[in-house]
ZARO-64974 format. One record per residue: x, y, z negated of N, C-alpha, C in turn. Coordinates in pm, whole numbers, plus 32768, in hexadecimal, padded with zeros to 4 digits. Layout:
BEGIN
XYZXYZXYZ...
//
This chain:
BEGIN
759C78BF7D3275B079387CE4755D79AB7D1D751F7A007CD474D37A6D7CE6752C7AE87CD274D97B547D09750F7BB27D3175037C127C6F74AA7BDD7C0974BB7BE17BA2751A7BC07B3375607B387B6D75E87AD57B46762B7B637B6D76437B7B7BCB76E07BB37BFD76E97C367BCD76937C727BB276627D297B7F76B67D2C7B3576E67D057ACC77307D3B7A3177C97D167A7D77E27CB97AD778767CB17B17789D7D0A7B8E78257D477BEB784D7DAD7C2C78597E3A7BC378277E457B68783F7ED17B0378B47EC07ACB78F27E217A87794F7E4F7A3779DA7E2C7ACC79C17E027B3C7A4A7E047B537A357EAB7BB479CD7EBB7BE279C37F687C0D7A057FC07BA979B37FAA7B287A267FE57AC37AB180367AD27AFC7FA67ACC7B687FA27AF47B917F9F7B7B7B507FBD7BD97B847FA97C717B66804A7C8B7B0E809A7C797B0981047C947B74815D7C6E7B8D81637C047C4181FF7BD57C8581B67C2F7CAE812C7C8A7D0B80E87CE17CF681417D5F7C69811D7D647C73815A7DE87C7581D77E047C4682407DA47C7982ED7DBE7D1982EC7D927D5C829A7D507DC782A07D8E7E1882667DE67DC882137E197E0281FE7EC07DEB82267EF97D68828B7EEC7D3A82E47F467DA883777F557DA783777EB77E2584137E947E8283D67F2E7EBF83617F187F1483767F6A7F1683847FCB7E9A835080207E81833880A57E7483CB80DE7E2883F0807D7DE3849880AF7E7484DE80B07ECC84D480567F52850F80AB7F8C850581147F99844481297FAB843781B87F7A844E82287EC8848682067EA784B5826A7EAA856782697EEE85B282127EF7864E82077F828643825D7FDA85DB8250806C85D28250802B85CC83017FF7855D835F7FDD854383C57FA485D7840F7F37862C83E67ED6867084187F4B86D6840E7F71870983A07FB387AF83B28045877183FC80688706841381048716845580F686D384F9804D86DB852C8040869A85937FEB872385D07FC6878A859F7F9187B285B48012884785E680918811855D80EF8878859F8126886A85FC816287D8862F8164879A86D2816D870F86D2817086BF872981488660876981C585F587648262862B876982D6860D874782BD85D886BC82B6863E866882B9863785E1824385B585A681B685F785C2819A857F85AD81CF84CA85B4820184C6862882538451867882AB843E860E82FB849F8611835E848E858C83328449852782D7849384CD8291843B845E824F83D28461823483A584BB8202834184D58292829E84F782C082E3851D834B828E852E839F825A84B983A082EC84A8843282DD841C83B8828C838C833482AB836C82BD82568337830281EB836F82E981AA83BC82D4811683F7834680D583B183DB80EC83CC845E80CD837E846280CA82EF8420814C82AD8408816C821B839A80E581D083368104820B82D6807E81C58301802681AF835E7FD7824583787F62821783847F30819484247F8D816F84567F718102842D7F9D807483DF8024808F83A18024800E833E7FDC7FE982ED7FB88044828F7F5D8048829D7E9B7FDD83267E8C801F838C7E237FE083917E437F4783A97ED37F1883E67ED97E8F83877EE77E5682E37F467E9F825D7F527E2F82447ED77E1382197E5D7E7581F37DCB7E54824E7DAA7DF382C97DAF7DD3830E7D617DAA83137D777D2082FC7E0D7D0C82DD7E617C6482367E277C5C81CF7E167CC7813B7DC07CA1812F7D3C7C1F81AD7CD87C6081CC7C747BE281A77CC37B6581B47D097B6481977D217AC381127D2B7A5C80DB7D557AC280447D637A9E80017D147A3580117C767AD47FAB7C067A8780087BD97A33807C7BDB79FB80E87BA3798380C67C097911807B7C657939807D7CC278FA7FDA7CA578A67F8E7C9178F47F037CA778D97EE47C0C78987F2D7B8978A07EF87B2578527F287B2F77D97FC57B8F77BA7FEB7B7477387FB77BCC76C97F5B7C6C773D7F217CCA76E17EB67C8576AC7E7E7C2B771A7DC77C0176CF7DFF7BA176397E5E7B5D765A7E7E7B2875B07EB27B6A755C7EC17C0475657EE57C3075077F8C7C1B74FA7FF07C06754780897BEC751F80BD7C4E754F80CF7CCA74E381197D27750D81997D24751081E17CCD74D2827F7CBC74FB829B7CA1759A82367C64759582447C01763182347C7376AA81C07CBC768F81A27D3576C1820E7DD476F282487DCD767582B87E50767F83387DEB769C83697D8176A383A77D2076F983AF7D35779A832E7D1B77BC83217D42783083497DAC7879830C7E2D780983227EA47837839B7EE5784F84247E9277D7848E7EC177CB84F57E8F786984D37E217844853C7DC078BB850A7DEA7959844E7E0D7971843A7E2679F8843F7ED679E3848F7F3479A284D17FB979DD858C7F9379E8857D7F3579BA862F7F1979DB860D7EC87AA085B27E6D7A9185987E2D7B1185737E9A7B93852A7EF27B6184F07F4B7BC785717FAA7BD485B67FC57B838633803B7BB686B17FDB7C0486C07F447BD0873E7F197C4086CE7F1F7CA486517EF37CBF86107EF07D3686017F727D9285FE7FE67D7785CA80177DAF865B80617DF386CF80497D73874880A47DCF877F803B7E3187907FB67E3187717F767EB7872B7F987F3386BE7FD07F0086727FCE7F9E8698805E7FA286C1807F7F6C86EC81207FA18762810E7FF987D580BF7FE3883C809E800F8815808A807387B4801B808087C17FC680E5875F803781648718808E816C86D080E781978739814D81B987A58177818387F281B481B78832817D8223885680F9821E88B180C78299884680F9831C87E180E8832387A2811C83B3878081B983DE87FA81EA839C87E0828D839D884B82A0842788D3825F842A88F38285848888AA821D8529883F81E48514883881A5857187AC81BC85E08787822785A786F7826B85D586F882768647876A82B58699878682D686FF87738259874F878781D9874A877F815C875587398118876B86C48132875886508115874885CE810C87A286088129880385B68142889F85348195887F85468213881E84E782548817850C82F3885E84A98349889484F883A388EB854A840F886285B1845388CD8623846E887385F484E28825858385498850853485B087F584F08566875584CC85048795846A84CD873584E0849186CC856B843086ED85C883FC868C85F4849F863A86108516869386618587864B860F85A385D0857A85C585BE852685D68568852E85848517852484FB85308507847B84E08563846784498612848C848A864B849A841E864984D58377863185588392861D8598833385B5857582DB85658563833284D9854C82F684FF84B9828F8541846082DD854C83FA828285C184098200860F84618223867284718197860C847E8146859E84C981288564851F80D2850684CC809A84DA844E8106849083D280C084E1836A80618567836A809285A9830C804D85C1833B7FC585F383BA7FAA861383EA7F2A85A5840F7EE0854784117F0E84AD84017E9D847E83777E7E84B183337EA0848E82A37E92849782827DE0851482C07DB78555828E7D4C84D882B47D0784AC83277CFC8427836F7CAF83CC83107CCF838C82F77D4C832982BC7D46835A822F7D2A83A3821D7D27839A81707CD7837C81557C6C83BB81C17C18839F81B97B5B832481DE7B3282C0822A7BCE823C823E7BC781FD81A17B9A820581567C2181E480E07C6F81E7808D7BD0825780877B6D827B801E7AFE8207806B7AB2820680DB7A8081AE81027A0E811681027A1B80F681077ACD805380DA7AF1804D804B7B0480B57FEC7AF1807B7F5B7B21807A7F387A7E80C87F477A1480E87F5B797980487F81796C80217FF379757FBE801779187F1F7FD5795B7F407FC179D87EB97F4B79F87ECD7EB779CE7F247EC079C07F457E1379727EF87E1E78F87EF27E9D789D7ECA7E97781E7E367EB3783B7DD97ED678D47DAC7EEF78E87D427F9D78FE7DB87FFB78F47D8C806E79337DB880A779917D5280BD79E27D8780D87A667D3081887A5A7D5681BE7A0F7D06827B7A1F7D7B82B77A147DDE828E79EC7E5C82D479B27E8D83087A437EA082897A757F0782A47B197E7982FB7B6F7DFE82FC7B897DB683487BD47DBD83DD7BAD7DCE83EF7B167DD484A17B157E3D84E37B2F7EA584727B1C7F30849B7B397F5184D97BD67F1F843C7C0B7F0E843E7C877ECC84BB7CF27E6C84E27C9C7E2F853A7CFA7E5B85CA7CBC7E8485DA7C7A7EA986707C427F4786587CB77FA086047CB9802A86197CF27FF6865E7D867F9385E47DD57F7D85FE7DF07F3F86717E617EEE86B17E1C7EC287687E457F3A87AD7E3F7FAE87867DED802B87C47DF2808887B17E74807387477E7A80C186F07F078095872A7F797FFB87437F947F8E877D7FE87FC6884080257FE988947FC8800E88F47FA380A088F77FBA80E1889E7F9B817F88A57FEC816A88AC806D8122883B8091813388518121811A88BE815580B988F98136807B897581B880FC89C88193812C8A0C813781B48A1980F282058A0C816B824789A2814282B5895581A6829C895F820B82338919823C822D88DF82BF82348968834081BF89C082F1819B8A33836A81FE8AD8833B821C8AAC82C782938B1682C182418B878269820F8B7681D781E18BF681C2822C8C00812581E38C7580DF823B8CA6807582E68CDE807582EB8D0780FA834C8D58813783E38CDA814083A28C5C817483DC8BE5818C83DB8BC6824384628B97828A842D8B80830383DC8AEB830883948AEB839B833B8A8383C383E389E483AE838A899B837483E2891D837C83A7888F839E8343887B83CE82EC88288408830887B283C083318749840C834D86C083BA83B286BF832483F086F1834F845986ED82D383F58761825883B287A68282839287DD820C830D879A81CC82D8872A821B828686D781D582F286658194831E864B818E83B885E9815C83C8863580DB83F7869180CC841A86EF807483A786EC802283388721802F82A087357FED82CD86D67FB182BE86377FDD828A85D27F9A831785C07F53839085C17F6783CA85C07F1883BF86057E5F8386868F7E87838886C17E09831586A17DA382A586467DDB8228863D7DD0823085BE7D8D8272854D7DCA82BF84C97D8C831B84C37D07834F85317CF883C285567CA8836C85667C1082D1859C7C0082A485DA7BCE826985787B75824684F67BBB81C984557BAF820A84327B2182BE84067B4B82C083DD7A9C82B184247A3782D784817A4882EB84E079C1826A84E7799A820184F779D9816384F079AE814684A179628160840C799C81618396795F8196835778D6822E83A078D3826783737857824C83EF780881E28450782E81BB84A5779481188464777380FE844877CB806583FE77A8805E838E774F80E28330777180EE82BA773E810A82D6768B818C831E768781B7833E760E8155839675B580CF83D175F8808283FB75A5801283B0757A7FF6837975C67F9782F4759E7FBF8282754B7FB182A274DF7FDF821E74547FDA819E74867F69818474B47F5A80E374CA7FB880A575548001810675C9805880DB760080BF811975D480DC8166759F815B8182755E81B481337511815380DF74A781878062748281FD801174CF81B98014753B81F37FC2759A827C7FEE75D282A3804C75C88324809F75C8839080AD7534831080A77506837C8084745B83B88021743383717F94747C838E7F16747D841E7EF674CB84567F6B750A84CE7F397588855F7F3C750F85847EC4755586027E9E74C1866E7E66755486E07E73750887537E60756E875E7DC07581872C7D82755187387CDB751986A47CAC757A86667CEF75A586037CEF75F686317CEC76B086877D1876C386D57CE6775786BE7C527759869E7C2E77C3866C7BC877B6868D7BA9784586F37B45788E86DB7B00791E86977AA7792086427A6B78CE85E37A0578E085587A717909854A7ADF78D384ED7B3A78D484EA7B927953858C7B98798885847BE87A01858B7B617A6D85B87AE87A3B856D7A9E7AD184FF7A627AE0848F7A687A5184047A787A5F83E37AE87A96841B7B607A9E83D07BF47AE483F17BCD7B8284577B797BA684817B567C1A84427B057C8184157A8B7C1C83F079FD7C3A834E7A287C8883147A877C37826F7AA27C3782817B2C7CA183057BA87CB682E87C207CF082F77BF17D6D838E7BAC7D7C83D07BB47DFE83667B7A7E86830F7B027E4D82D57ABC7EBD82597B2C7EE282337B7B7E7E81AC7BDF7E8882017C4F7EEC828D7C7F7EC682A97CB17F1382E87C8E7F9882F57C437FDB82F37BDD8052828D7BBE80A282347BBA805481977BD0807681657C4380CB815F7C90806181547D2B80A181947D6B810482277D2D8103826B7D63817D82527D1381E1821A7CB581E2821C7C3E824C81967CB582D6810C7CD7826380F47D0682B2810F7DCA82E3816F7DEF828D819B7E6082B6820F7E35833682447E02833682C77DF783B1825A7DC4841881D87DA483FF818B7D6F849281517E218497815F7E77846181157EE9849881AC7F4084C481F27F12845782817F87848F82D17F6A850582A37EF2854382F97E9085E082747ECE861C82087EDD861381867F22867381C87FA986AA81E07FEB85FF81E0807D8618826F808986A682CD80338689836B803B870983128018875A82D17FAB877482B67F6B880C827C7FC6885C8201800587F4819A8048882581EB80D7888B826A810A882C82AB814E885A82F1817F88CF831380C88908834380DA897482CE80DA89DF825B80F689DB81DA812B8A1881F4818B8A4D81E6822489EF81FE82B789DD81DE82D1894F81FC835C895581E3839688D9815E83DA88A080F783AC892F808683EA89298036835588FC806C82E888FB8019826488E580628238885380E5826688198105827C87B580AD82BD8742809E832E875A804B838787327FCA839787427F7B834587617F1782ED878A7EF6829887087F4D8246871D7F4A81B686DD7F86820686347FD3825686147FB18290858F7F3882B2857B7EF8830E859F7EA7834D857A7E0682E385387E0C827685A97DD581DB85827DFA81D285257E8281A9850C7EB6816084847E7181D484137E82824884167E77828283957DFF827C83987D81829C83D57CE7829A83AC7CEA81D883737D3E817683C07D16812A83837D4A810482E07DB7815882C27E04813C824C7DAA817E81F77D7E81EB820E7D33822781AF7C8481BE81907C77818D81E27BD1812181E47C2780C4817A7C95807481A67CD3800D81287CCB803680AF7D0380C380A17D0D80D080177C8980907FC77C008097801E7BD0804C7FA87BC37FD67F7B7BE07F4E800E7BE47EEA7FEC7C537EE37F837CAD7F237FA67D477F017F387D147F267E917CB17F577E8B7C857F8D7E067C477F4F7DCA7C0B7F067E397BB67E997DF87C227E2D7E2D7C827DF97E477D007DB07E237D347DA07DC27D4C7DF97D9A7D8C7E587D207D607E0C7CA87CDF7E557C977C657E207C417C6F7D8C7C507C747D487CAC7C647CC77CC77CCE7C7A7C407D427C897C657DB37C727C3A7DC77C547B837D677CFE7B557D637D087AF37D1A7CB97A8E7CA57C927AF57C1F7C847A977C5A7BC67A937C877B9B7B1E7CA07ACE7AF57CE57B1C7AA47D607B287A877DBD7B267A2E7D887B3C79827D597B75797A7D1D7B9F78D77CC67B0578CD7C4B7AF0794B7BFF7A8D792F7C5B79F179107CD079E979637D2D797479927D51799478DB7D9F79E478BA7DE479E278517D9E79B278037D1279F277D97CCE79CD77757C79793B77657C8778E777E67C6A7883780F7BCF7863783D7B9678CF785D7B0778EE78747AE378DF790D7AFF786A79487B2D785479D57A9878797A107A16786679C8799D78747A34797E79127A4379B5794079C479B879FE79F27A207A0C7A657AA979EA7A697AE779EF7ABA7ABB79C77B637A8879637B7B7A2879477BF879DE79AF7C1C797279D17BA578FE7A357BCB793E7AC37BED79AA7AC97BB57A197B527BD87A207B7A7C487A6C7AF47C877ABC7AD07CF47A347AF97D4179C07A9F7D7279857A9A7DC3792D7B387DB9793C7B7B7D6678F07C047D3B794E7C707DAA79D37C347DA07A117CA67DE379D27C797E6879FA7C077E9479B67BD07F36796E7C2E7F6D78EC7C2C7F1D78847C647F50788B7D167F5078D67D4D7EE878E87DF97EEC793C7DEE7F5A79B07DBC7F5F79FD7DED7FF479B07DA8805179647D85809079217D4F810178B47DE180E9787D7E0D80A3780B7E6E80B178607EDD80C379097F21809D792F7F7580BF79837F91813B79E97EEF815479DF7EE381F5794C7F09824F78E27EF3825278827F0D82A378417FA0826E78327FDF8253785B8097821878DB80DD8271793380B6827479BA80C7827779AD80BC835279908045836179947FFF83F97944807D844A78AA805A83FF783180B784367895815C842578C5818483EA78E0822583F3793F8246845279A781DD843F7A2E81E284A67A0681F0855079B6815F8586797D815785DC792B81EF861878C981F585877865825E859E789482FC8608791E82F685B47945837F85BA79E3838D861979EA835486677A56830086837A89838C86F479F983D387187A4F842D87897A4D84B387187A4984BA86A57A6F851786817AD8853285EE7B1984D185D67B4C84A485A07BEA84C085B47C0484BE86307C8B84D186537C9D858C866E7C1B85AA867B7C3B866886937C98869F860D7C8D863885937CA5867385267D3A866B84FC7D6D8626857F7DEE85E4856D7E5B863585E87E138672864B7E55869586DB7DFC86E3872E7E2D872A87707DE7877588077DF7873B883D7E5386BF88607EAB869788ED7E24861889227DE1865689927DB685FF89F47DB685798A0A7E34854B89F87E5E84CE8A297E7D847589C87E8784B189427E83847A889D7E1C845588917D9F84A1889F7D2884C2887A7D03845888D17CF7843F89537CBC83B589AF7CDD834A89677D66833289697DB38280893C7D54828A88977D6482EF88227D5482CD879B7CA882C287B67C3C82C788017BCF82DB88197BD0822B87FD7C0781EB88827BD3817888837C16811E88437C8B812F87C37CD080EE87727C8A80EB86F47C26815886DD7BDD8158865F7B7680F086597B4180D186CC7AE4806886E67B3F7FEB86AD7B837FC586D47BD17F3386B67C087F8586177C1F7FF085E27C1F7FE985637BCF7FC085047B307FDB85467AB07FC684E67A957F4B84BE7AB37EF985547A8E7E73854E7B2A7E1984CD7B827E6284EB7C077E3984937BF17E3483FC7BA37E8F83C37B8C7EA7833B7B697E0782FF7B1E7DD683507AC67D4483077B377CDD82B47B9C7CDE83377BF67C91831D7C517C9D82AD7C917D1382BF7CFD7D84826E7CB97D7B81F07C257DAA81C37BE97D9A81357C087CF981237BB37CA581387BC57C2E81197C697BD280ED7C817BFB81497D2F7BE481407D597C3580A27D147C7980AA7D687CD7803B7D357CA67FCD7C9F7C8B7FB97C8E7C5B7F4A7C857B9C7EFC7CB67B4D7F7F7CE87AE37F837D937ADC7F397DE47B317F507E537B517F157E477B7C7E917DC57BC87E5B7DEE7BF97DE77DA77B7A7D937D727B537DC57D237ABF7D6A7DAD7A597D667DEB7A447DB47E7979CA7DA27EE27A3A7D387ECA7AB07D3B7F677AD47CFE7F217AE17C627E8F7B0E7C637E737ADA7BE67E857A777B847E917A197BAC7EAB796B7BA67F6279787BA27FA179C87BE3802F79C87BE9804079417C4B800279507CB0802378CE7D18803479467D9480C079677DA480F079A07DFE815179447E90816478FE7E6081D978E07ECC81AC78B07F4C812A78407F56811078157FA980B07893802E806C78EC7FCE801F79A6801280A579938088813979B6800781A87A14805D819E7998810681AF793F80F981C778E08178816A78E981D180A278E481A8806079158205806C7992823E80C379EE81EC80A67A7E821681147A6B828E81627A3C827881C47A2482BE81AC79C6833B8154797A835F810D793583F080C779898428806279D683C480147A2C83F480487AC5844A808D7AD3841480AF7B7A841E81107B6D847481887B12846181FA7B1584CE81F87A8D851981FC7A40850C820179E885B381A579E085BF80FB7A0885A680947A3985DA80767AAF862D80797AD185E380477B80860E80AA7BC28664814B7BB5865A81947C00869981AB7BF3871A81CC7B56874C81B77B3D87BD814E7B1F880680CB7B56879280587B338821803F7BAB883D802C7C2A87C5805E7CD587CE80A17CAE883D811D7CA4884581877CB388BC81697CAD894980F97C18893D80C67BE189C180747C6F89E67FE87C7189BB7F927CBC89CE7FAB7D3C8A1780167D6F89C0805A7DD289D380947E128A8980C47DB18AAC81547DA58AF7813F7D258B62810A7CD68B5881157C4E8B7980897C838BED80107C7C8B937F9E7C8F8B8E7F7C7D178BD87FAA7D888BCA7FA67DF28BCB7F017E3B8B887F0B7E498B0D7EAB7E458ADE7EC47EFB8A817F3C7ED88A837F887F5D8A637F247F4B89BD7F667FEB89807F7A7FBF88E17EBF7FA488BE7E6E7F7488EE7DFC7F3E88CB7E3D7EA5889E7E737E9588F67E9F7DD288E07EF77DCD885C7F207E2A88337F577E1187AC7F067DFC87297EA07E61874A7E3A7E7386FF7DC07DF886EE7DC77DAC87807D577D1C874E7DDC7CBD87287E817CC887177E957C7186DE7EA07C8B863A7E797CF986257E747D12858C7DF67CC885627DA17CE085A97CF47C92859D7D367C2285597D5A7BCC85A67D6F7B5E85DA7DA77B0C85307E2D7B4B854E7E9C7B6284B67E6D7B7084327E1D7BCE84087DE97BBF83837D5A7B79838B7D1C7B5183FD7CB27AF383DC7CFB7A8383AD7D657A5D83F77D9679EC83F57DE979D383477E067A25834C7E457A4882A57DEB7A26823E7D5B7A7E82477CE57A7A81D07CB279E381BF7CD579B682447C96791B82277CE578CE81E67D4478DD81F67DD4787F817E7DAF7899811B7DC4792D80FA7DB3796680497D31791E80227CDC793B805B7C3D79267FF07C4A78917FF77C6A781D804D7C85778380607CDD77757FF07D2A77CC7FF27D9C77937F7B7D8277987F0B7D2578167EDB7D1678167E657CC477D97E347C4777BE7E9D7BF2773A7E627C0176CD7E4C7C9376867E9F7C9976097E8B7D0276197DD87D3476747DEA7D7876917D4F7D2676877CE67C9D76E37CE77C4576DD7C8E7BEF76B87C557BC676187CD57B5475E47CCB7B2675827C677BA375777C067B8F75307B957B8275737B357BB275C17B1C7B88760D7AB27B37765B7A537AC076477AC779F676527A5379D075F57ABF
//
């Protein structure tokens, strides 16, 4: 194949992978406004957010994958045209996403009284709290976000959730300095008033959504179609059968970063805060492999549906090559800029040393993390989830945690050794996914 073959499949899944990634970017760039202005107000606080994060992801992390099912169920029945089948979906996965999400709220509350518990120092648990009430009760908002952006990329637009995204956004951006540093005749509230920000900022996502939808005729339909005779448990344990393992997945490798973020902890709070400040320059580099994930997901699925399996290949292998050219963009800048990178995050000396030489093992991390990411979105395209959830699950936890652990502690390698077992972990991951899906696909052109 020539670099002529692949041209019209890097445009049309860029297409669609780009509004993904400014809004994964919307989000990231909060998490990093949320990181910089509440690390910059102190060093506690930061710690805080970074903590009470680590607990929070897990589980939301669990409920976004699990509202993902919908997409590719979504995107083979739009390419045939079955709009019953379509507003089906839509009806039964906002009944699925609301028992889901007040579950994990529940279940996120039980570790409110247990912070203290946690062998994290007791400044850093006092902060942590609050901060996390304020994540849990925005959740509900951002979930009904999460259903109406995985819904409307199923049908295949993904511009809706990026303008949304980035207008909340600049709003979210603007709470904070607000909140956080105390202005508009408001006192300083550091962590909790970035909690708050994003609370009101989350609150804002659906309502956007369900006036966009209802004004746009051609998905509006799809809301007109919802009939009470349409409840469907065969329909909510298809949203189940296809979410739950995607979301198992995802958490498999979030609980390998949220057991980092404790371990790392019992370090200090200066190698804590360290090892955030890593994580977020590197969360923000993902957003684009995940966009081109994203994209991944979308484009088999329309091709799978429509039964056009050699577009689907050329798809697949189109994304390969964009996230491998934006991992190495992404590696080269991180690396590049590695001692100045963390000024933007802290004054503190001793932050600034440890996150110096953690960005290095971030750059080199991207290769893996892209690949991985877009190996997953090629199987969930296909709706071949279950066997991902089990590698993710060798990979991420009886891989990664106890050799993290070793490195760590054993080794004394201190929180660098966590960081080559992440290497380690999603290399080891990307090679399952892309093996799997070829031996799945290889009959099919």
């Amino acid at each position: 194949m020539t670099f002529n073959d692949f041209l019209p499949y890097y445009k049309r899944n860029l297409r669609i992978a780009f509004p993904i990634m400014l809004t994964q970017l919307g989000g990231a760039i909060v998490g990093l406004a949320d990181s910089m202005m509440v690390g910059h107000y102190s060093t506690v606080d930061l710690a805080a957010v970074s903590f009470a994060n680590g607990v929070f992801f897990t589980f939301m992390v669990f409920a976004m994958g699990s509202v993902m099912g919908l997409t590719p169920l979504v995107g083979q029945s739009f390419v045939r045209d079955d709009d019953e089948r379509v507003s089906s979906l839509l009806q039964n996965g906002l009944l699925f996403t609301l028992l889901l999400t007040l579950v994990t709220c529940l279940v996120l509350s039980l570790f409110l009284p247990f912070i203290d518990q946690m062998g994290q120092d007791a400044s850093v648990a006092h902060v942590a709290r609050p901060y996390l009430i304020t994540r849990i009760i925005g959740l509900v908002p951002f979930m009904l976000f999460c259903l109406s952006k995985q819904f409307l990329e199923g049908v295949g637009n993904t511009v809706v959730a990026m303008v949304i995204t980035v207008a909340v956004n600049l709003l979210n951006v603007l709470l904070n300095w607000v909140f956080i540093y105390g202005h508009w005749g408001l006192e300083p509230m550091g962590a909790f008033g970035a909690g708050l920000a994003s609370l009101i900022a989350m609150a804002v996502m659906p309502v956007c959504f369900l006036v966009v939808i209802l004004w746009h005729k051609p998905w509006r339909k799809y809301l007109l179609l919802f009939r009470w005779s349409r409840w469907s448990k065969a329909t909510l344990k298809e949203l189940s059968r296809v979410g739950f393992p995607i979301g198992v997945q995802t958490t498999m490798e979030t609980v390998l970063f949220t057991i980092s973020f404790i371990m790392v902890g019992w370090i200090s709070k200066e190698a804590l805060a360290a090892h955030h400040i890593a994580n977020q320059v590197a969360d923000f580099a993902f957003m684009l492999s995940l966009g081109v994930g994203s994209a991944t997901t979308i484009r088999v699925s329309h091709q799978y549906g429509l039964g056009d399996y050699r577009a689907m290949r050329m798809a697949s292998e189109a994304s390969v090559h964009l996230v491998l050219l934006m991992n190495t963009i992404g590696a080269s800048l991180m690396i590049g800029l590695r001692h100045v990178l963390p000024l933007a995050f802290t004054s503190d000396s001793e932050v600034i040393a440890v996150a110096t030489k953690l960005l290095v093992y971030a750059g080199l991390f991207q290769y893996a993390d892209g690949l991985q990411c877009v190996g997953a979105g090629m199987l969930r395209g296909i709706t071949d989830v279950k066997r991902p959830m089990w590698y993710a699950f060798v990979a991420y936890v009886v891989v990664a945690l106890p050799l993290g652990y070793a490195l760590m502690f054993t080794f004394h390698r201190g929180v660098e050794g966590m960081w080559v077992a992440f290497i380690i972990a999603l290399t080891m991951a990307a090679v399952m996914f892309h093996l799997r899906f070829r031996s799945l696909t290889k009959g099919l052109y």
